[in-house]
C-alpha positions as CSV (number, residue, x, y, z in Angstrom):
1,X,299.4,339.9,202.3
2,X,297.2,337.1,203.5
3,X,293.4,337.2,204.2
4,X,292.5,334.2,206.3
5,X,289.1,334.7,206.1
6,X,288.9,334.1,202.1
7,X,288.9,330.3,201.6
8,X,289.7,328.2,198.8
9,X,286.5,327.4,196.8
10,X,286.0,323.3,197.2
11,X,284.1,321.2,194.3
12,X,280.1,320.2,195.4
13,X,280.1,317.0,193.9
14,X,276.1,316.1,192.9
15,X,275.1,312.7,194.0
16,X,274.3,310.4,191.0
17,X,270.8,309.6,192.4
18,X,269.2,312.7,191.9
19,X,270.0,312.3,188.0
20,X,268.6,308.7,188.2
21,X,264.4,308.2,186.9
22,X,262.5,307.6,189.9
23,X,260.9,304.3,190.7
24,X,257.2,303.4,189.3
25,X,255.4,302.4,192.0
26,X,252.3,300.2,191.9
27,X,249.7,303.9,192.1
28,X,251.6,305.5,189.0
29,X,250.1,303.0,187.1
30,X,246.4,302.9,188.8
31,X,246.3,306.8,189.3
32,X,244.3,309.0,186.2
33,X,246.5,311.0,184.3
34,X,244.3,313.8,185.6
35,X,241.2,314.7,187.8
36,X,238.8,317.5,187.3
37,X,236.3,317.9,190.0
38,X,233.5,320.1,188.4
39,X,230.0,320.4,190.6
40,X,228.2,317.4,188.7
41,X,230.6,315.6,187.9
42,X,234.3,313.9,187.8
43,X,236.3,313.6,184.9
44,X,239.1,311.0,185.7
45,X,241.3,311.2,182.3
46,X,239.1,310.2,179.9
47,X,236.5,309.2,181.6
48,X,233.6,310.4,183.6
49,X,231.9,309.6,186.8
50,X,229.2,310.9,188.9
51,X,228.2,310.2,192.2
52,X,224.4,309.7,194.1
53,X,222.7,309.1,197.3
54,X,219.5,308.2,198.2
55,X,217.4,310.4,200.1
56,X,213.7,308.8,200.7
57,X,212.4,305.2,200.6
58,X,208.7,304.0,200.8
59,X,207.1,302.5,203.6
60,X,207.4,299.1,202.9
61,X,210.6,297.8,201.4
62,X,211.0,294.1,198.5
63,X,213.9,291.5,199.5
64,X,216.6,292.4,197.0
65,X,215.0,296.0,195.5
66,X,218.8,296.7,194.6
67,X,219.2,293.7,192.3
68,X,218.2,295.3,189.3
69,X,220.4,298.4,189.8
70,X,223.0,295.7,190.4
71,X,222.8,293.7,187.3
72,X,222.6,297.0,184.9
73,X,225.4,296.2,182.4
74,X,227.4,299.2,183.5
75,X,230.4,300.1,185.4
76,X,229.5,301.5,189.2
77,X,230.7,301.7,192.6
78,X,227.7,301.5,195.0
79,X,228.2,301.2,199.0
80,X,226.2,301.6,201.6
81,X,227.1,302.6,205.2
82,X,225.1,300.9,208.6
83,X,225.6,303.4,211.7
84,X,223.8,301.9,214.5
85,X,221.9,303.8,216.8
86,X,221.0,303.1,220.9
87,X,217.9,301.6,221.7
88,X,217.3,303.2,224.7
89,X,217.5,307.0,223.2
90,X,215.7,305.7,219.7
91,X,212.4,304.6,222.7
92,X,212.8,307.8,224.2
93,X,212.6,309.0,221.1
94,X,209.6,307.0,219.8
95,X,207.6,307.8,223.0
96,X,207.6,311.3,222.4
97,X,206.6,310.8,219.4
98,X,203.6,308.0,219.8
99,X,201.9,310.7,222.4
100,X,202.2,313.5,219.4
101,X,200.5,311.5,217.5
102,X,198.1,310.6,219.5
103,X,196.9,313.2,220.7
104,X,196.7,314.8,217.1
105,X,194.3,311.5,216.7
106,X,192.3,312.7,220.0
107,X,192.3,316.2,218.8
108,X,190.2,315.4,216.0
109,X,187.9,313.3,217.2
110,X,187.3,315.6,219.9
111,X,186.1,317.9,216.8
112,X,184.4,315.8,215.3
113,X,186.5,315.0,212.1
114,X,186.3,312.7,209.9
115,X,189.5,310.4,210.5
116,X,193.0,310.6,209.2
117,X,194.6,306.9,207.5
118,X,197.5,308.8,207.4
119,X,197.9,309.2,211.2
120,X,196.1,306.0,212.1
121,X,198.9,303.9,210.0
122,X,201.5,306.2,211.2
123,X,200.7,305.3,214.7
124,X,200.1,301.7,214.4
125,X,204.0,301.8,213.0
126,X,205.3,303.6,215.5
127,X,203.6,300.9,218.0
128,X,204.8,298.0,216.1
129,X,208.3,299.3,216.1
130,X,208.5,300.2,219.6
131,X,207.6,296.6,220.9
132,X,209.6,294.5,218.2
133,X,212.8,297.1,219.9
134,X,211.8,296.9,223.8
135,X,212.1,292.9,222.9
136,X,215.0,293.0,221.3
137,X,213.7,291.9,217.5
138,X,214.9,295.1,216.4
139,X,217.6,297.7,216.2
140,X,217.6,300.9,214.7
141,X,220.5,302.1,212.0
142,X,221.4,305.4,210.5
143,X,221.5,304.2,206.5
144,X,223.8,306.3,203.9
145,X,223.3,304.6,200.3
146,X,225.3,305.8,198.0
147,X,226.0,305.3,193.8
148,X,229.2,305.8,191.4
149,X,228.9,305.6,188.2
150,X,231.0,305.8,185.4
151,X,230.6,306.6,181.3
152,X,232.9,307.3,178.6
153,X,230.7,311.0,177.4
154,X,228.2,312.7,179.9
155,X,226.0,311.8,177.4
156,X,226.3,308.2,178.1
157,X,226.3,309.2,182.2
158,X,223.2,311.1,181.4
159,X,221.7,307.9,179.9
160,X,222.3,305.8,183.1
161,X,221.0,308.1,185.3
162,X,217.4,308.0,183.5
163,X,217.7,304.2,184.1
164,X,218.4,304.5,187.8
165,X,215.8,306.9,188.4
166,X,213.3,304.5,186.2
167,X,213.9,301.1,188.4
168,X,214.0,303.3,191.6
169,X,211.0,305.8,191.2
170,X,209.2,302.8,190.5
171,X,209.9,301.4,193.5
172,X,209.0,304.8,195.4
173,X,213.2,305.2,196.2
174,X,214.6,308.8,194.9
175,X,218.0,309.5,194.3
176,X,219.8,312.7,194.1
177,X,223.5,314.3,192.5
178,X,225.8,314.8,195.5
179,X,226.4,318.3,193.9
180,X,229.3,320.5,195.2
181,X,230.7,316.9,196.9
182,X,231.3,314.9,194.1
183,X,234.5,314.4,195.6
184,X,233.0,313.3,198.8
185,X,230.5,310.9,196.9
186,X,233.3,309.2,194.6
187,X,235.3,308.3,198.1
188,X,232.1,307.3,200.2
189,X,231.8,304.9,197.4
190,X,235.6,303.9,197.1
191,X,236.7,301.0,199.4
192,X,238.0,303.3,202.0
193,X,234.9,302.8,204.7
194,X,234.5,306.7,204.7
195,X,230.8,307.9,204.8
196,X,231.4,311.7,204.1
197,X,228.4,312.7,202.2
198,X,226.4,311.9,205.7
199,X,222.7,311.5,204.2
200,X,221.3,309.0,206.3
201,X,217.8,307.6,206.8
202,X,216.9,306.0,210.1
203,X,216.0,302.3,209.5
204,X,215.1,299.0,211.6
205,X,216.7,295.7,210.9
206,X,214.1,294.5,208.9
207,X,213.8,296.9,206.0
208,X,217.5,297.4,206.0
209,X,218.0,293.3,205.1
210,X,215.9,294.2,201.7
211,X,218.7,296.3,200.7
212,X,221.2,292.9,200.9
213,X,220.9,291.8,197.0
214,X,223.0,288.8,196.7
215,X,219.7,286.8,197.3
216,X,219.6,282.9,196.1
217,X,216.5,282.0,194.5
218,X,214.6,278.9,195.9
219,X,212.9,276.7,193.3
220,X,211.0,274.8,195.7
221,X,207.3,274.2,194.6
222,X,204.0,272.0,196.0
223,X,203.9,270.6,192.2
224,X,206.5,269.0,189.8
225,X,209.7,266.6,190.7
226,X,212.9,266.5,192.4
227,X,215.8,267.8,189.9
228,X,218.1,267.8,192.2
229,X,219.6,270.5,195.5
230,X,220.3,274.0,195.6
231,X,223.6,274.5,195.9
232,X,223.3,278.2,197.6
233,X,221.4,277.3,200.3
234,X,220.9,273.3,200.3
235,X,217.4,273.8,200.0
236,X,215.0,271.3,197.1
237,X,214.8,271.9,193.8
238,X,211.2,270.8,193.1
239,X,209.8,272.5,189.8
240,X,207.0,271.4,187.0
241,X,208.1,272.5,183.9
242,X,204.3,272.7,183.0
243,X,204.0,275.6,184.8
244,X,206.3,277.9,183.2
245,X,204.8,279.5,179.8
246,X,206.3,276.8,177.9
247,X,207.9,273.1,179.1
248,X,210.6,273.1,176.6
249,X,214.0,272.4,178.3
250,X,217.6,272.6,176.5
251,X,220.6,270.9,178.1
252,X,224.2,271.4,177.4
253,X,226.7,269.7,178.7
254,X,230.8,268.0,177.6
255,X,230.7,264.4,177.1
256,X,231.0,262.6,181.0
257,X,229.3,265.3,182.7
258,X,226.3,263.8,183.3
259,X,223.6,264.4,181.1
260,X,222.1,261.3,180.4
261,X,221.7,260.3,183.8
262,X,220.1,263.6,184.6
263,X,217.7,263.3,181.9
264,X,216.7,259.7,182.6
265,X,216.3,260.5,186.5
266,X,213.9,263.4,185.2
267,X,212.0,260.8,183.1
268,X,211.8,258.6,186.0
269,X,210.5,260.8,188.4
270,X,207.9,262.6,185.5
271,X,206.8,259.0,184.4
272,X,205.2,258.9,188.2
273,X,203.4,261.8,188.3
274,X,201.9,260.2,184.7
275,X,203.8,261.8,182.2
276,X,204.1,260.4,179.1
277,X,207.6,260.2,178.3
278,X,209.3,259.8,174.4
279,X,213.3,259.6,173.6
280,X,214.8,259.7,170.7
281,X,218.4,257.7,171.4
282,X,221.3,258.2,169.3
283,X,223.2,255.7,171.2
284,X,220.8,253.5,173.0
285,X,221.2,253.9,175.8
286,X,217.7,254.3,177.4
287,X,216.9,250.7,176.7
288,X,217.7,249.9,180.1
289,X,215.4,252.1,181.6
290,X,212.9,250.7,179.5
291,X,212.7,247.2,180.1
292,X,212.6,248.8,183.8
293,X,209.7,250.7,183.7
294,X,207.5,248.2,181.3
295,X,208.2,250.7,178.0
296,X,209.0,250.0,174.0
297,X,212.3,250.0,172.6
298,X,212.6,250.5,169.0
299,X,215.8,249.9,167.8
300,X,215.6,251.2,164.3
301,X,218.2,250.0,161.8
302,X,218.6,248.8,158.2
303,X,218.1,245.1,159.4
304,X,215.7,246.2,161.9
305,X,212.1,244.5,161.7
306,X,210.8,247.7,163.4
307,X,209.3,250.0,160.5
308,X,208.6,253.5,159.9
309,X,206.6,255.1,157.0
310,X,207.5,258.3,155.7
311,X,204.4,258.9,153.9
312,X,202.2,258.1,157.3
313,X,199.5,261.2,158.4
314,X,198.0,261.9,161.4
315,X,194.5,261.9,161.9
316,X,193.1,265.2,162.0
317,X,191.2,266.4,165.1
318,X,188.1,267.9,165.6
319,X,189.3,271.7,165.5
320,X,191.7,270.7,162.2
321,X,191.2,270.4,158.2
322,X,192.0,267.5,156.4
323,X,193.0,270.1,154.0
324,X,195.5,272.1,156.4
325,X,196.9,268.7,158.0
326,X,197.5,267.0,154.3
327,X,199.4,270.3,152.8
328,X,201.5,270.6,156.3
329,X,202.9,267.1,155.6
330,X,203.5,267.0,152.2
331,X,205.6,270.1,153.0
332,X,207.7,268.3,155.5
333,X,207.9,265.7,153.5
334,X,209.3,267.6,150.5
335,X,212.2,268.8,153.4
336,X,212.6,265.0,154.3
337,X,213.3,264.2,150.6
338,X,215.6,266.9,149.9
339,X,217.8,265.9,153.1
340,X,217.2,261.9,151.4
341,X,218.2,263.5,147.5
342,X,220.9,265.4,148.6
343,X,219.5,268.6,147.6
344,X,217.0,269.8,145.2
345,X,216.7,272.4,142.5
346,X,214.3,274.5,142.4
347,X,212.5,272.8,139.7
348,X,212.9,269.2,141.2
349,X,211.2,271.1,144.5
350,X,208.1,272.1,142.1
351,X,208.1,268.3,140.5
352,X,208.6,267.0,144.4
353,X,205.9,268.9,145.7
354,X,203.3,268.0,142.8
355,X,204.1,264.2,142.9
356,X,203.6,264.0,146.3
357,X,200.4,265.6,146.0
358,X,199.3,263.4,143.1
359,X,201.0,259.9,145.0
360,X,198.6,260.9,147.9
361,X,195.8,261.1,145.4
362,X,196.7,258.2,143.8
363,X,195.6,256.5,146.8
364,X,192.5,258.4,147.4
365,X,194.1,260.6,149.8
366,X,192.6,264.1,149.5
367,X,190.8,266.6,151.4
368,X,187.5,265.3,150.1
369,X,187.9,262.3,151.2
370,X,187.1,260.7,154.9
371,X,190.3,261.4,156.9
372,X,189.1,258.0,158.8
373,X,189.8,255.9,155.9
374,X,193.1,257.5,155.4
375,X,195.1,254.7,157.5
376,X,194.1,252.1,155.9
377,X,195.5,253.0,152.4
378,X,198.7,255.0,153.1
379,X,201.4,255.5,150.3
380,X,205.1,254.2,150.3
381,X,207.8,255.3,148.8
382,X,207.8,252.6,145.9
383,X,204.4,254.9,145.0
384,X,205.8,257.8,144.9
385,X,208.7,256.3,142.2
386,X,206.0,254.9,140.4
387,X,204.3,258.6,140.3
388,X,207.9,260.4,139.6
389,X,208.2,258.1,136.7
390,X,205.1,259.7,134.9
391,X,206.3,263.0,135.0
392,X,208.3,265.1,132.7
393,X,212.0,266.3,133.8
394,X,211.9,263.6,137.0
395,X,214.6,261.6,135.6
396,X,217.2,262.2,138.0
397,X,214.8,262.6,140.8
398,X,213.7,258.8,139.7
399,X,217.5,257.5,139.9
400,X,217.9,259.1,143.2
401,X,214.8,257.7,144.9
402,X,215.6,254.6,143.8
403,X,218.1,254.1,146.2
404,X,215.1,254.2,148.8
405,X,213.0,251.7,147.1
406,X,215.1,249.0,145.7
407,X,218.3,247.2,147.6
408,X,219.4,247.4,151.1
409,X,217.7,250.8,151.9
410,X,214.5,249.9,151.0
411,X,214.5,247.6,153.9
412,X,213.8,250.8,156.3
413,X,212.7,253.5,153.8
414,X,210.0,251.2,151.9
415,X,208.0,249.6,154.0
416,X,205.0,250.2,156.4
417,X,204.7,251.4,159.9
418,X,204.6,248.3,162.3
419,X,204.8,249.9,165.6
420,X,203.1,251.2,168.8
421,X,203.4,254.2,170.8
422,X,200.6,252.8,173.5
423,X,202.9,252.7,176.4
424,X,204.1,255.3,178.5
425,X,207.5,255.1,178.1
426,X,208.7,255.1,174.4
427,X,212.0,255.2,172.9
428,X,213.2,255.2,169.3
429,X,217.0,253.7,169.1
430,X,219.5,254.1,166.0
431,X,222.6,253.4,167.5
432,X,223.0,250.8,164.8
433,X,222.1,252.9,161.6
434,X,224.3,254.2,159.3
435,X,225.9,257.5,160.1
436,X,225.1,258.6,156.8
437,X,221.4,258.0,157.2
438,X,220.9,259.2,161.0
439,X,220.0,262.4,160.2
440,X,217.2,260.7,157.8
441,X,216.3,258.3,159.9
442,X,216.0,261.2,163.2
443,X,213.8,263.1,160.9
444,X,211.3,260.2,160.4
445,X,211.2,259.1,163.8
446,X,210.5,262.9,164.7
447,X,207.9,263.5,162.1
448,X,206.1,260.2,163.0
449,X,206.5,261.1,167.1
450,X,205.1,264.8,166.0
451,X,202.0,263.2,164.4
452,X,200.9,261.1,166.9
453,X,201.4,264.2,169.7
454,X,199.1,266.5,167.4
455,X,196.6,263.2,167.1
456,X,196.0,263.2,170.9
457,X,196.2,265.4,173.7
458,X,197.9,264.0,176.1
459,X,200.8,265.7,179.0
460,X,203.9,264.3,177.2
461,X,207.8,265.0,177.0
462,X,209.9,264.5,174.1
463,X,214.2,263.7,174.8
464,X,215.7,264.6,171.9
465,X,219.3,263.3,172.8
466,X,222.6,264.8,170.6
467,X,220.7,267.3,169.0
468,X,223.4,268.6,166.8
469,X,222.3,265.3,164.1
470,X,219.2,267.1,163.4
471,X,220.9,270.5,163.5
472,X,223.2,269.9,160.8
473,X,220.8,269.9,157.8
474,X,218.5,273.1,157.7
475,X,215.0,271.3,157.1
476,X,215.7,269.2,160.1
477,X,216.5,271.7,162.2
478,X,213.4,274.2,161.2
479,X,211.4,271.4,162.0
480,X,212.8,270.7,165.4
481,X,212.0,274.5,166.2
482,X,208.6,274.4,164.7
483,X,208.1,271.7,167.2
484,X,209.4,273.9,170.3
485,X,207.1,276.6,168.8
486,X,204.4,274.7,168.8
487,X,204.6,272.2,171.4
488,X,202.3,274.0,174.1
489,X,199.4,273.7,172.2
490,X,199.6,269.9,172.6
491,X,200.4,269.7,176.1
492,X,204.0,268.8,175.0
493,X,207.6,269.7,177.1
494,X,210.5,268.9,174.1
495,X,213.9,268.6,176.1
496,X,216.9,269.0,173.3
497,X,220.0,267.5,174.5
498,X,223.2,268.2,172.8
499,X,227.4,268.3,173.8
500,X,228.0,269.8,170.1
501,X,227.5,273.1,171.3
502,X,229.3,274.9,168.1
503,X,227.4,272.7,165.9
504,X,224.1,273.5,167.5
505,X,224.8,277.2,167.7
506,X,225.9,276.9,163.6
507,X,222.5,276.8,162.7
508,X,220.1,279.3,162.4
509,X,217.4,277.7,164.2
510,X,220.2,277.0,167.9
511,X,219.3,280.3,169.3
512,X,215.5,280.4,168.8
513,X,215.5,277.0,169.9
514,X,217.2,278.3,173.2
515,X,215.1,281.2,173.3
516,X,212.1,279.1,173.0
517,X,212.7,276.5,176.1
518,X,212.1,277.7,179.3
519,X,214.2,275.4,181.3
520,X,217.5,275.4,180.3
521,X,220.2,273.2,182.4
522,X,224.0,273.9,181.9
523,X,226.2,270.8,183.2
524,X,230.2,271.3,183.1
525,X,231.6,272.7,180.1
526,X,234.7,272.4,178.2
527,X,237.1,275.4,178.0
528,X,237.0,275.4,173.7
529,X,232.9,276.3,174.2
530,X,232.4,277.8,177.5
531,X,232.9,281.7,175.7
532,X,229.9,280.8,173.7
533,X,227.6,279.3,176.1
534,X,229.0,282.8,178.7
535,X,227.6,284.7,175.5
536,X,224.5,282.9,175.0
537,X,222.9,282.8,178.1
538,X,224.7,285.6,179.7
539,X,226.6,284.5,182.2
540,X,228.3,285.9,184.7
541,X,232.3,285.3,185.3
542,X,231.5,283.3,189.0
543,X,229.2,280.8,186.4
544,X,231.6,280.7,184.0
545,X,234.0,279.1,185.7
546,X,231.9,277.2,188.0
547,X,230.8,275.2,184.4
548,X,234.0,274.9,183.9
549,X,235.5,273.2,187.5
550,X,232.2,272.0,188.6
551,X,231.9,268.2,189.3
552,X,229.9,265.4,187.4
553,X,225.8,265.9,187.8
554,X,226.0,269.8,188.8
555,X,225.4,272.6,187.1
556,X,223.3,276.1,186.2
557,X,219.6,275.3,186.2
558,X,217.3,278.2,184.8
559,X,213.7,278.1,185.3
560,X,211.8,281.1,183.4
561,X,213.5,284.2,185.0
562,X,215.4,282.1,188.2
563,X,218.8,280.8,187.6
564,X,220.3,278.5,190.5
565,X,223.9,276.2,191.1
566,X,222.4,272.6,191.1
567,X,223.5,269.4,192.1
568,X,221.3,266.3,190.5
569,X,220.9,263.6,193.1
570,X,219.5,260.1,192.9
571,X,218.3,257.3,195.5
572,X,220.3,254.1,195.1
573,X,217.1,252.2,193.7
574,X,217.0,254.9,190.7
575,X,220.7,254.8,190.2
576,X,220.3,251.2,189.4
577,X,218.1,252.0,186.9
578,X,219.7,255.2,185.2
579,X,223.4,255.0,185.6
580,X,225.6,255.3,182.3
581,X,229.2,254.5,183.9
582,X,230.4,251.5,182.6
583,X,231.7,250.1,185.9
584,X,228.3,250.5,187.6
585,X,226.4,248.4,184.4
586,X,229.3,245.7,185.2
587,X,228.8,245.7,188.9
588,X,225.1,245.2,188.6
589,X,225.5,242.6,185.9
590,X,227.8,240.6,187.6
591,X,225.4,241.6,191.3
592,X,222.1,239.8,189.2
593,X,224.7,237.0,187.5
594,X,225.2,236.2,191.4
595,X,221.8,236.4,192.5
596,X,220.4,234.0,189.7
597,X,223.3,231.5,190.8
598,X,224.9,231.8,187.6
């Protein structure tokens, strides 16, 4: 018997692709691994967020209020949402509102009361507003503002919420949890263009500009000199470093990027306004610019018939003691000779210390004594041998000094000061000195620039060019930073050049030297150093690599608490005077060669 109607069963064959792992798409990867929406807050995996809007603003708004909520060093979404309004409703509007007000102001002095600021300002507003929109000035927007931000513990969201309320509550602008629509608040502030909390605040054009913050800062002053252009806005960068709380300026910058010339176009233009200007050159290179200007040029060598006395003093002034200025440099000196002796224990420091005193002495050098007559009868170091060799355990100290009193040395370390610092334009060259004794002969130079500065007051700037020589002993280097320390009182601006950035930043005195200079110019930067100078001023990623592509003569210029992109710029008569490239010195040789006929 056959039943039609039962068929035979047929085999369901299962298509491979249902058994094969799904693709991973670019938002499997993005997306949380979970999201909890609770009324305060978000928790996306493992980390939190919670979300603000601001409900009330004072009456009168400062360009870039938001900055400082911008540059917190934490992680947060922040948008803000322009609905315009019409005009035409916004005057109806207004009108209704000026004659409220007004009358209200009628009302009372009908009464005989005492007038109401309150109302008076109010109305004057509402005028003001009302003709700057009937011309067209203004326009009127609904504002939403709105804040994301994000913490690893709602301990740590807790924290940054103090901070906002701190910068903005002192600024009159409150802020509020979008509670119940956190969800609402983290996608208003997502880059979706969605405005779903719906707070708004009604605001004119003008106000609402303040709440751009990418402002550039303009450095343009009646005072100072021409460093160079603003690169944000093209405006001129005029500044006097006098100004600021102290005129110490640092400068950083990879060999061939242009510090030299930027410094000697600063010296040019400062030696104008009747700066006096000092240089230490490493490599002398200034000597140029100082036969231009009328200046001295030391060049300080071994063979050199330019001389510098270690033992020299200043001359006290009036609100010194002889006393105070005699002990202060027989303690540099005692760093000076440990730099010269290779080190000293600390019993040679004792013996050092107490044969300086007595060499001094010897001379009739003492507090007692008339610090006017103290010129005249100045040590050298051959005294201070001849006082070492009187003493008890000075043996080796005698052997090693000797070196500095006898032979070739002796020719620089031995003999008296013979030179001037009259001119306004001084600069002290030891290109041709031995590399082992640059470091000595930078700290001599410096100590004898540092007496003359504390002998008179006069507005000065000291170039200290490659740094990073005095930097690599530690008694040169604390002296350098006593020096940036102090400088104010005596009217002086020290500028510390240096393209050794590690070996400046080695010693313990590179940061508080930093710290202590209020101008501070970074010029291009090479990639080994750039993470150190991005840690040690701060910078942001945009300014870290724009040291690092920027061109020849630009850079970061800070001035106290203003940072700007700069661009140093030079006439053609002051590039004559100041360029370093060696195919410009050739042209203008050759260019004067031709002129003379030659």
């Amino acid at each position: 018997m056959k039943f039609p109607f039962l068929k035979k069963k047929k085999t369901i064959e299962m298509p491979e692709k249902i058994f094969e792992a799904s693709t991973i798409e670019a938002k499997d990867i993005i997306a949380p691994s979970s999201i909890e929406i609770k009324p305060d807050h978000i928790k996306l995996g493992e980390r939190f967020t919670k979300s603000f809007f601001i409900f009330s603003y004072p009456r009168y708004l400062s360009t870039a209020w938001l900055s400082p909520v911008i540059n917190l060093d934490q992680p947060m979404d922040i948008s803000f949402h322009a609905h315009p309004i019409d005009t035409g409703q916004v005057l109806k509007q207004l009108r209704k509102k000026v004659t409220e007000v007004q009358a209200e102001i009628m009302e009372k002095e009908e009464k005989g009361l005492i007038r109401d600021p309150v109302l008076e300002t109010a109305y004057q507003d509402l005028e003001n507003l009302r003709d700057s929109l009937q011309t067209a000035q203004e326009k009127m927007f609904k504002i939403g503002l709105y804040l994301t931000v994000y913490g690893k513990t709602l301990e740590e969201i807790k924290e940054v919420e103090i901070t906002l309320r701190s910068i903005l509550e002192s600024r009159l602008i409150y802020i509020k949890p979008t509670l119940y629509q956190q969800k609402e608040g983290f996608n208003s502030t997502s880059p979706y263009g969605l405005d779903q909390i719906q707070v708004h605040t009604s605001m004119n054009t003008e106000p609402l500009s303040s709440i751009f913050p990418f402002t550039s800062f303009d450095l343009s002053s009646n005072d100072g000199i021409l460093y160079g252009i603003n690169m944000h806005n093209n405006s001129l960068i005029l500044f006097d470093r006098f100004s600021l709380e102290n005129a110490n300026e640092v400068l950083f910058g990879k060999a061939g990027s242009g510090k030299s010339y930027c410094i000697k176009l600063e010296i040019l233009r400062s030696l104008m306004l009747g700066v006096d200007v000092i240089v230490l050159d490493p490599e002398n290179e200034y000597k140029t610019l100082s036969d231009a200007v009328g200046g001295s040029f030391f060049n300080i060598s071994l063979a050199s018939p330019n001389h510098i006395n270690p033992f020299d003093l200043p001359i006290p002034r009036e609100d010194e003691e002889p006393e105070d200025v005699l002990r202060s440099n027989i303690i540099n000196l005692v760093g000076l000779l440990r730099i010269m002796l290779g080190g000293l224990s600390p019993e040679e420091d004792g013996i050092v210390d107490r044969a300086l005193t007595e060499t001094y002495a010897a001379k009739d050098i003492t507090p007692e004594t008339d610090p006017a007559t103290w010129k005249d009868k100045i040590p050298l170091m051959s005294d201070f041998e001849q006082v070492l060799e009187g003493m008890e355990g000075a043996e080796s100290l005698v052997r090693r000094v000797r070196k500095f009193t006898k032979g070739t040395f002796a020719q620089f370390f031995n003999q008296p000061t013979n030179i001037s610092m009259e001119k306004p334009f001084v600069a002290f060259g030891i290109r041709d000195m031995e590399d082992e004794l640059r470091p000595m002969a930078m700290f001599i130079i410096i100590r004898y620039i540092w007496n003359k500065v504390r002998s008179e007051m006069k507005k000065r700037i000291l170039v200290v060019d490659e740094a990073w020589w005095l930097m690599r002993t530690e008694d040169s280097a604390s002296f350098l930073f006593g020096m940036c320390k102090r400088a104010r009182k005596y009217w002086l601006g020290v500028t510390t050049i240096t393209q050794d950035v590690n070996d400046f930043m080695k010693s313990e005195y590179g940061k508080p030297i930093i710290t202590n200079s209020s101008l501070q110019f970074l010029m291009k930067q090479s990639p080994a150093t750039i993470e150190i100078i991005q840690k040690t001023f701060n910078l942001t990623d945009e300014e870290k690599y724009l040291l690092l592509e920027c061109e020849v003569g630009e850079g970061i210029f800070f001035a106290g608490q203003k940072r700007v992109a700069i661009k140093v710029m030079a006439s053609y008569a002051e590039d004559q005077f100041i360029t370093t490239s060696p195919e410009e010195i050739v042209k203008i040789k050759r260019a004067k060669r031709e002129l003379a006929g030659e």
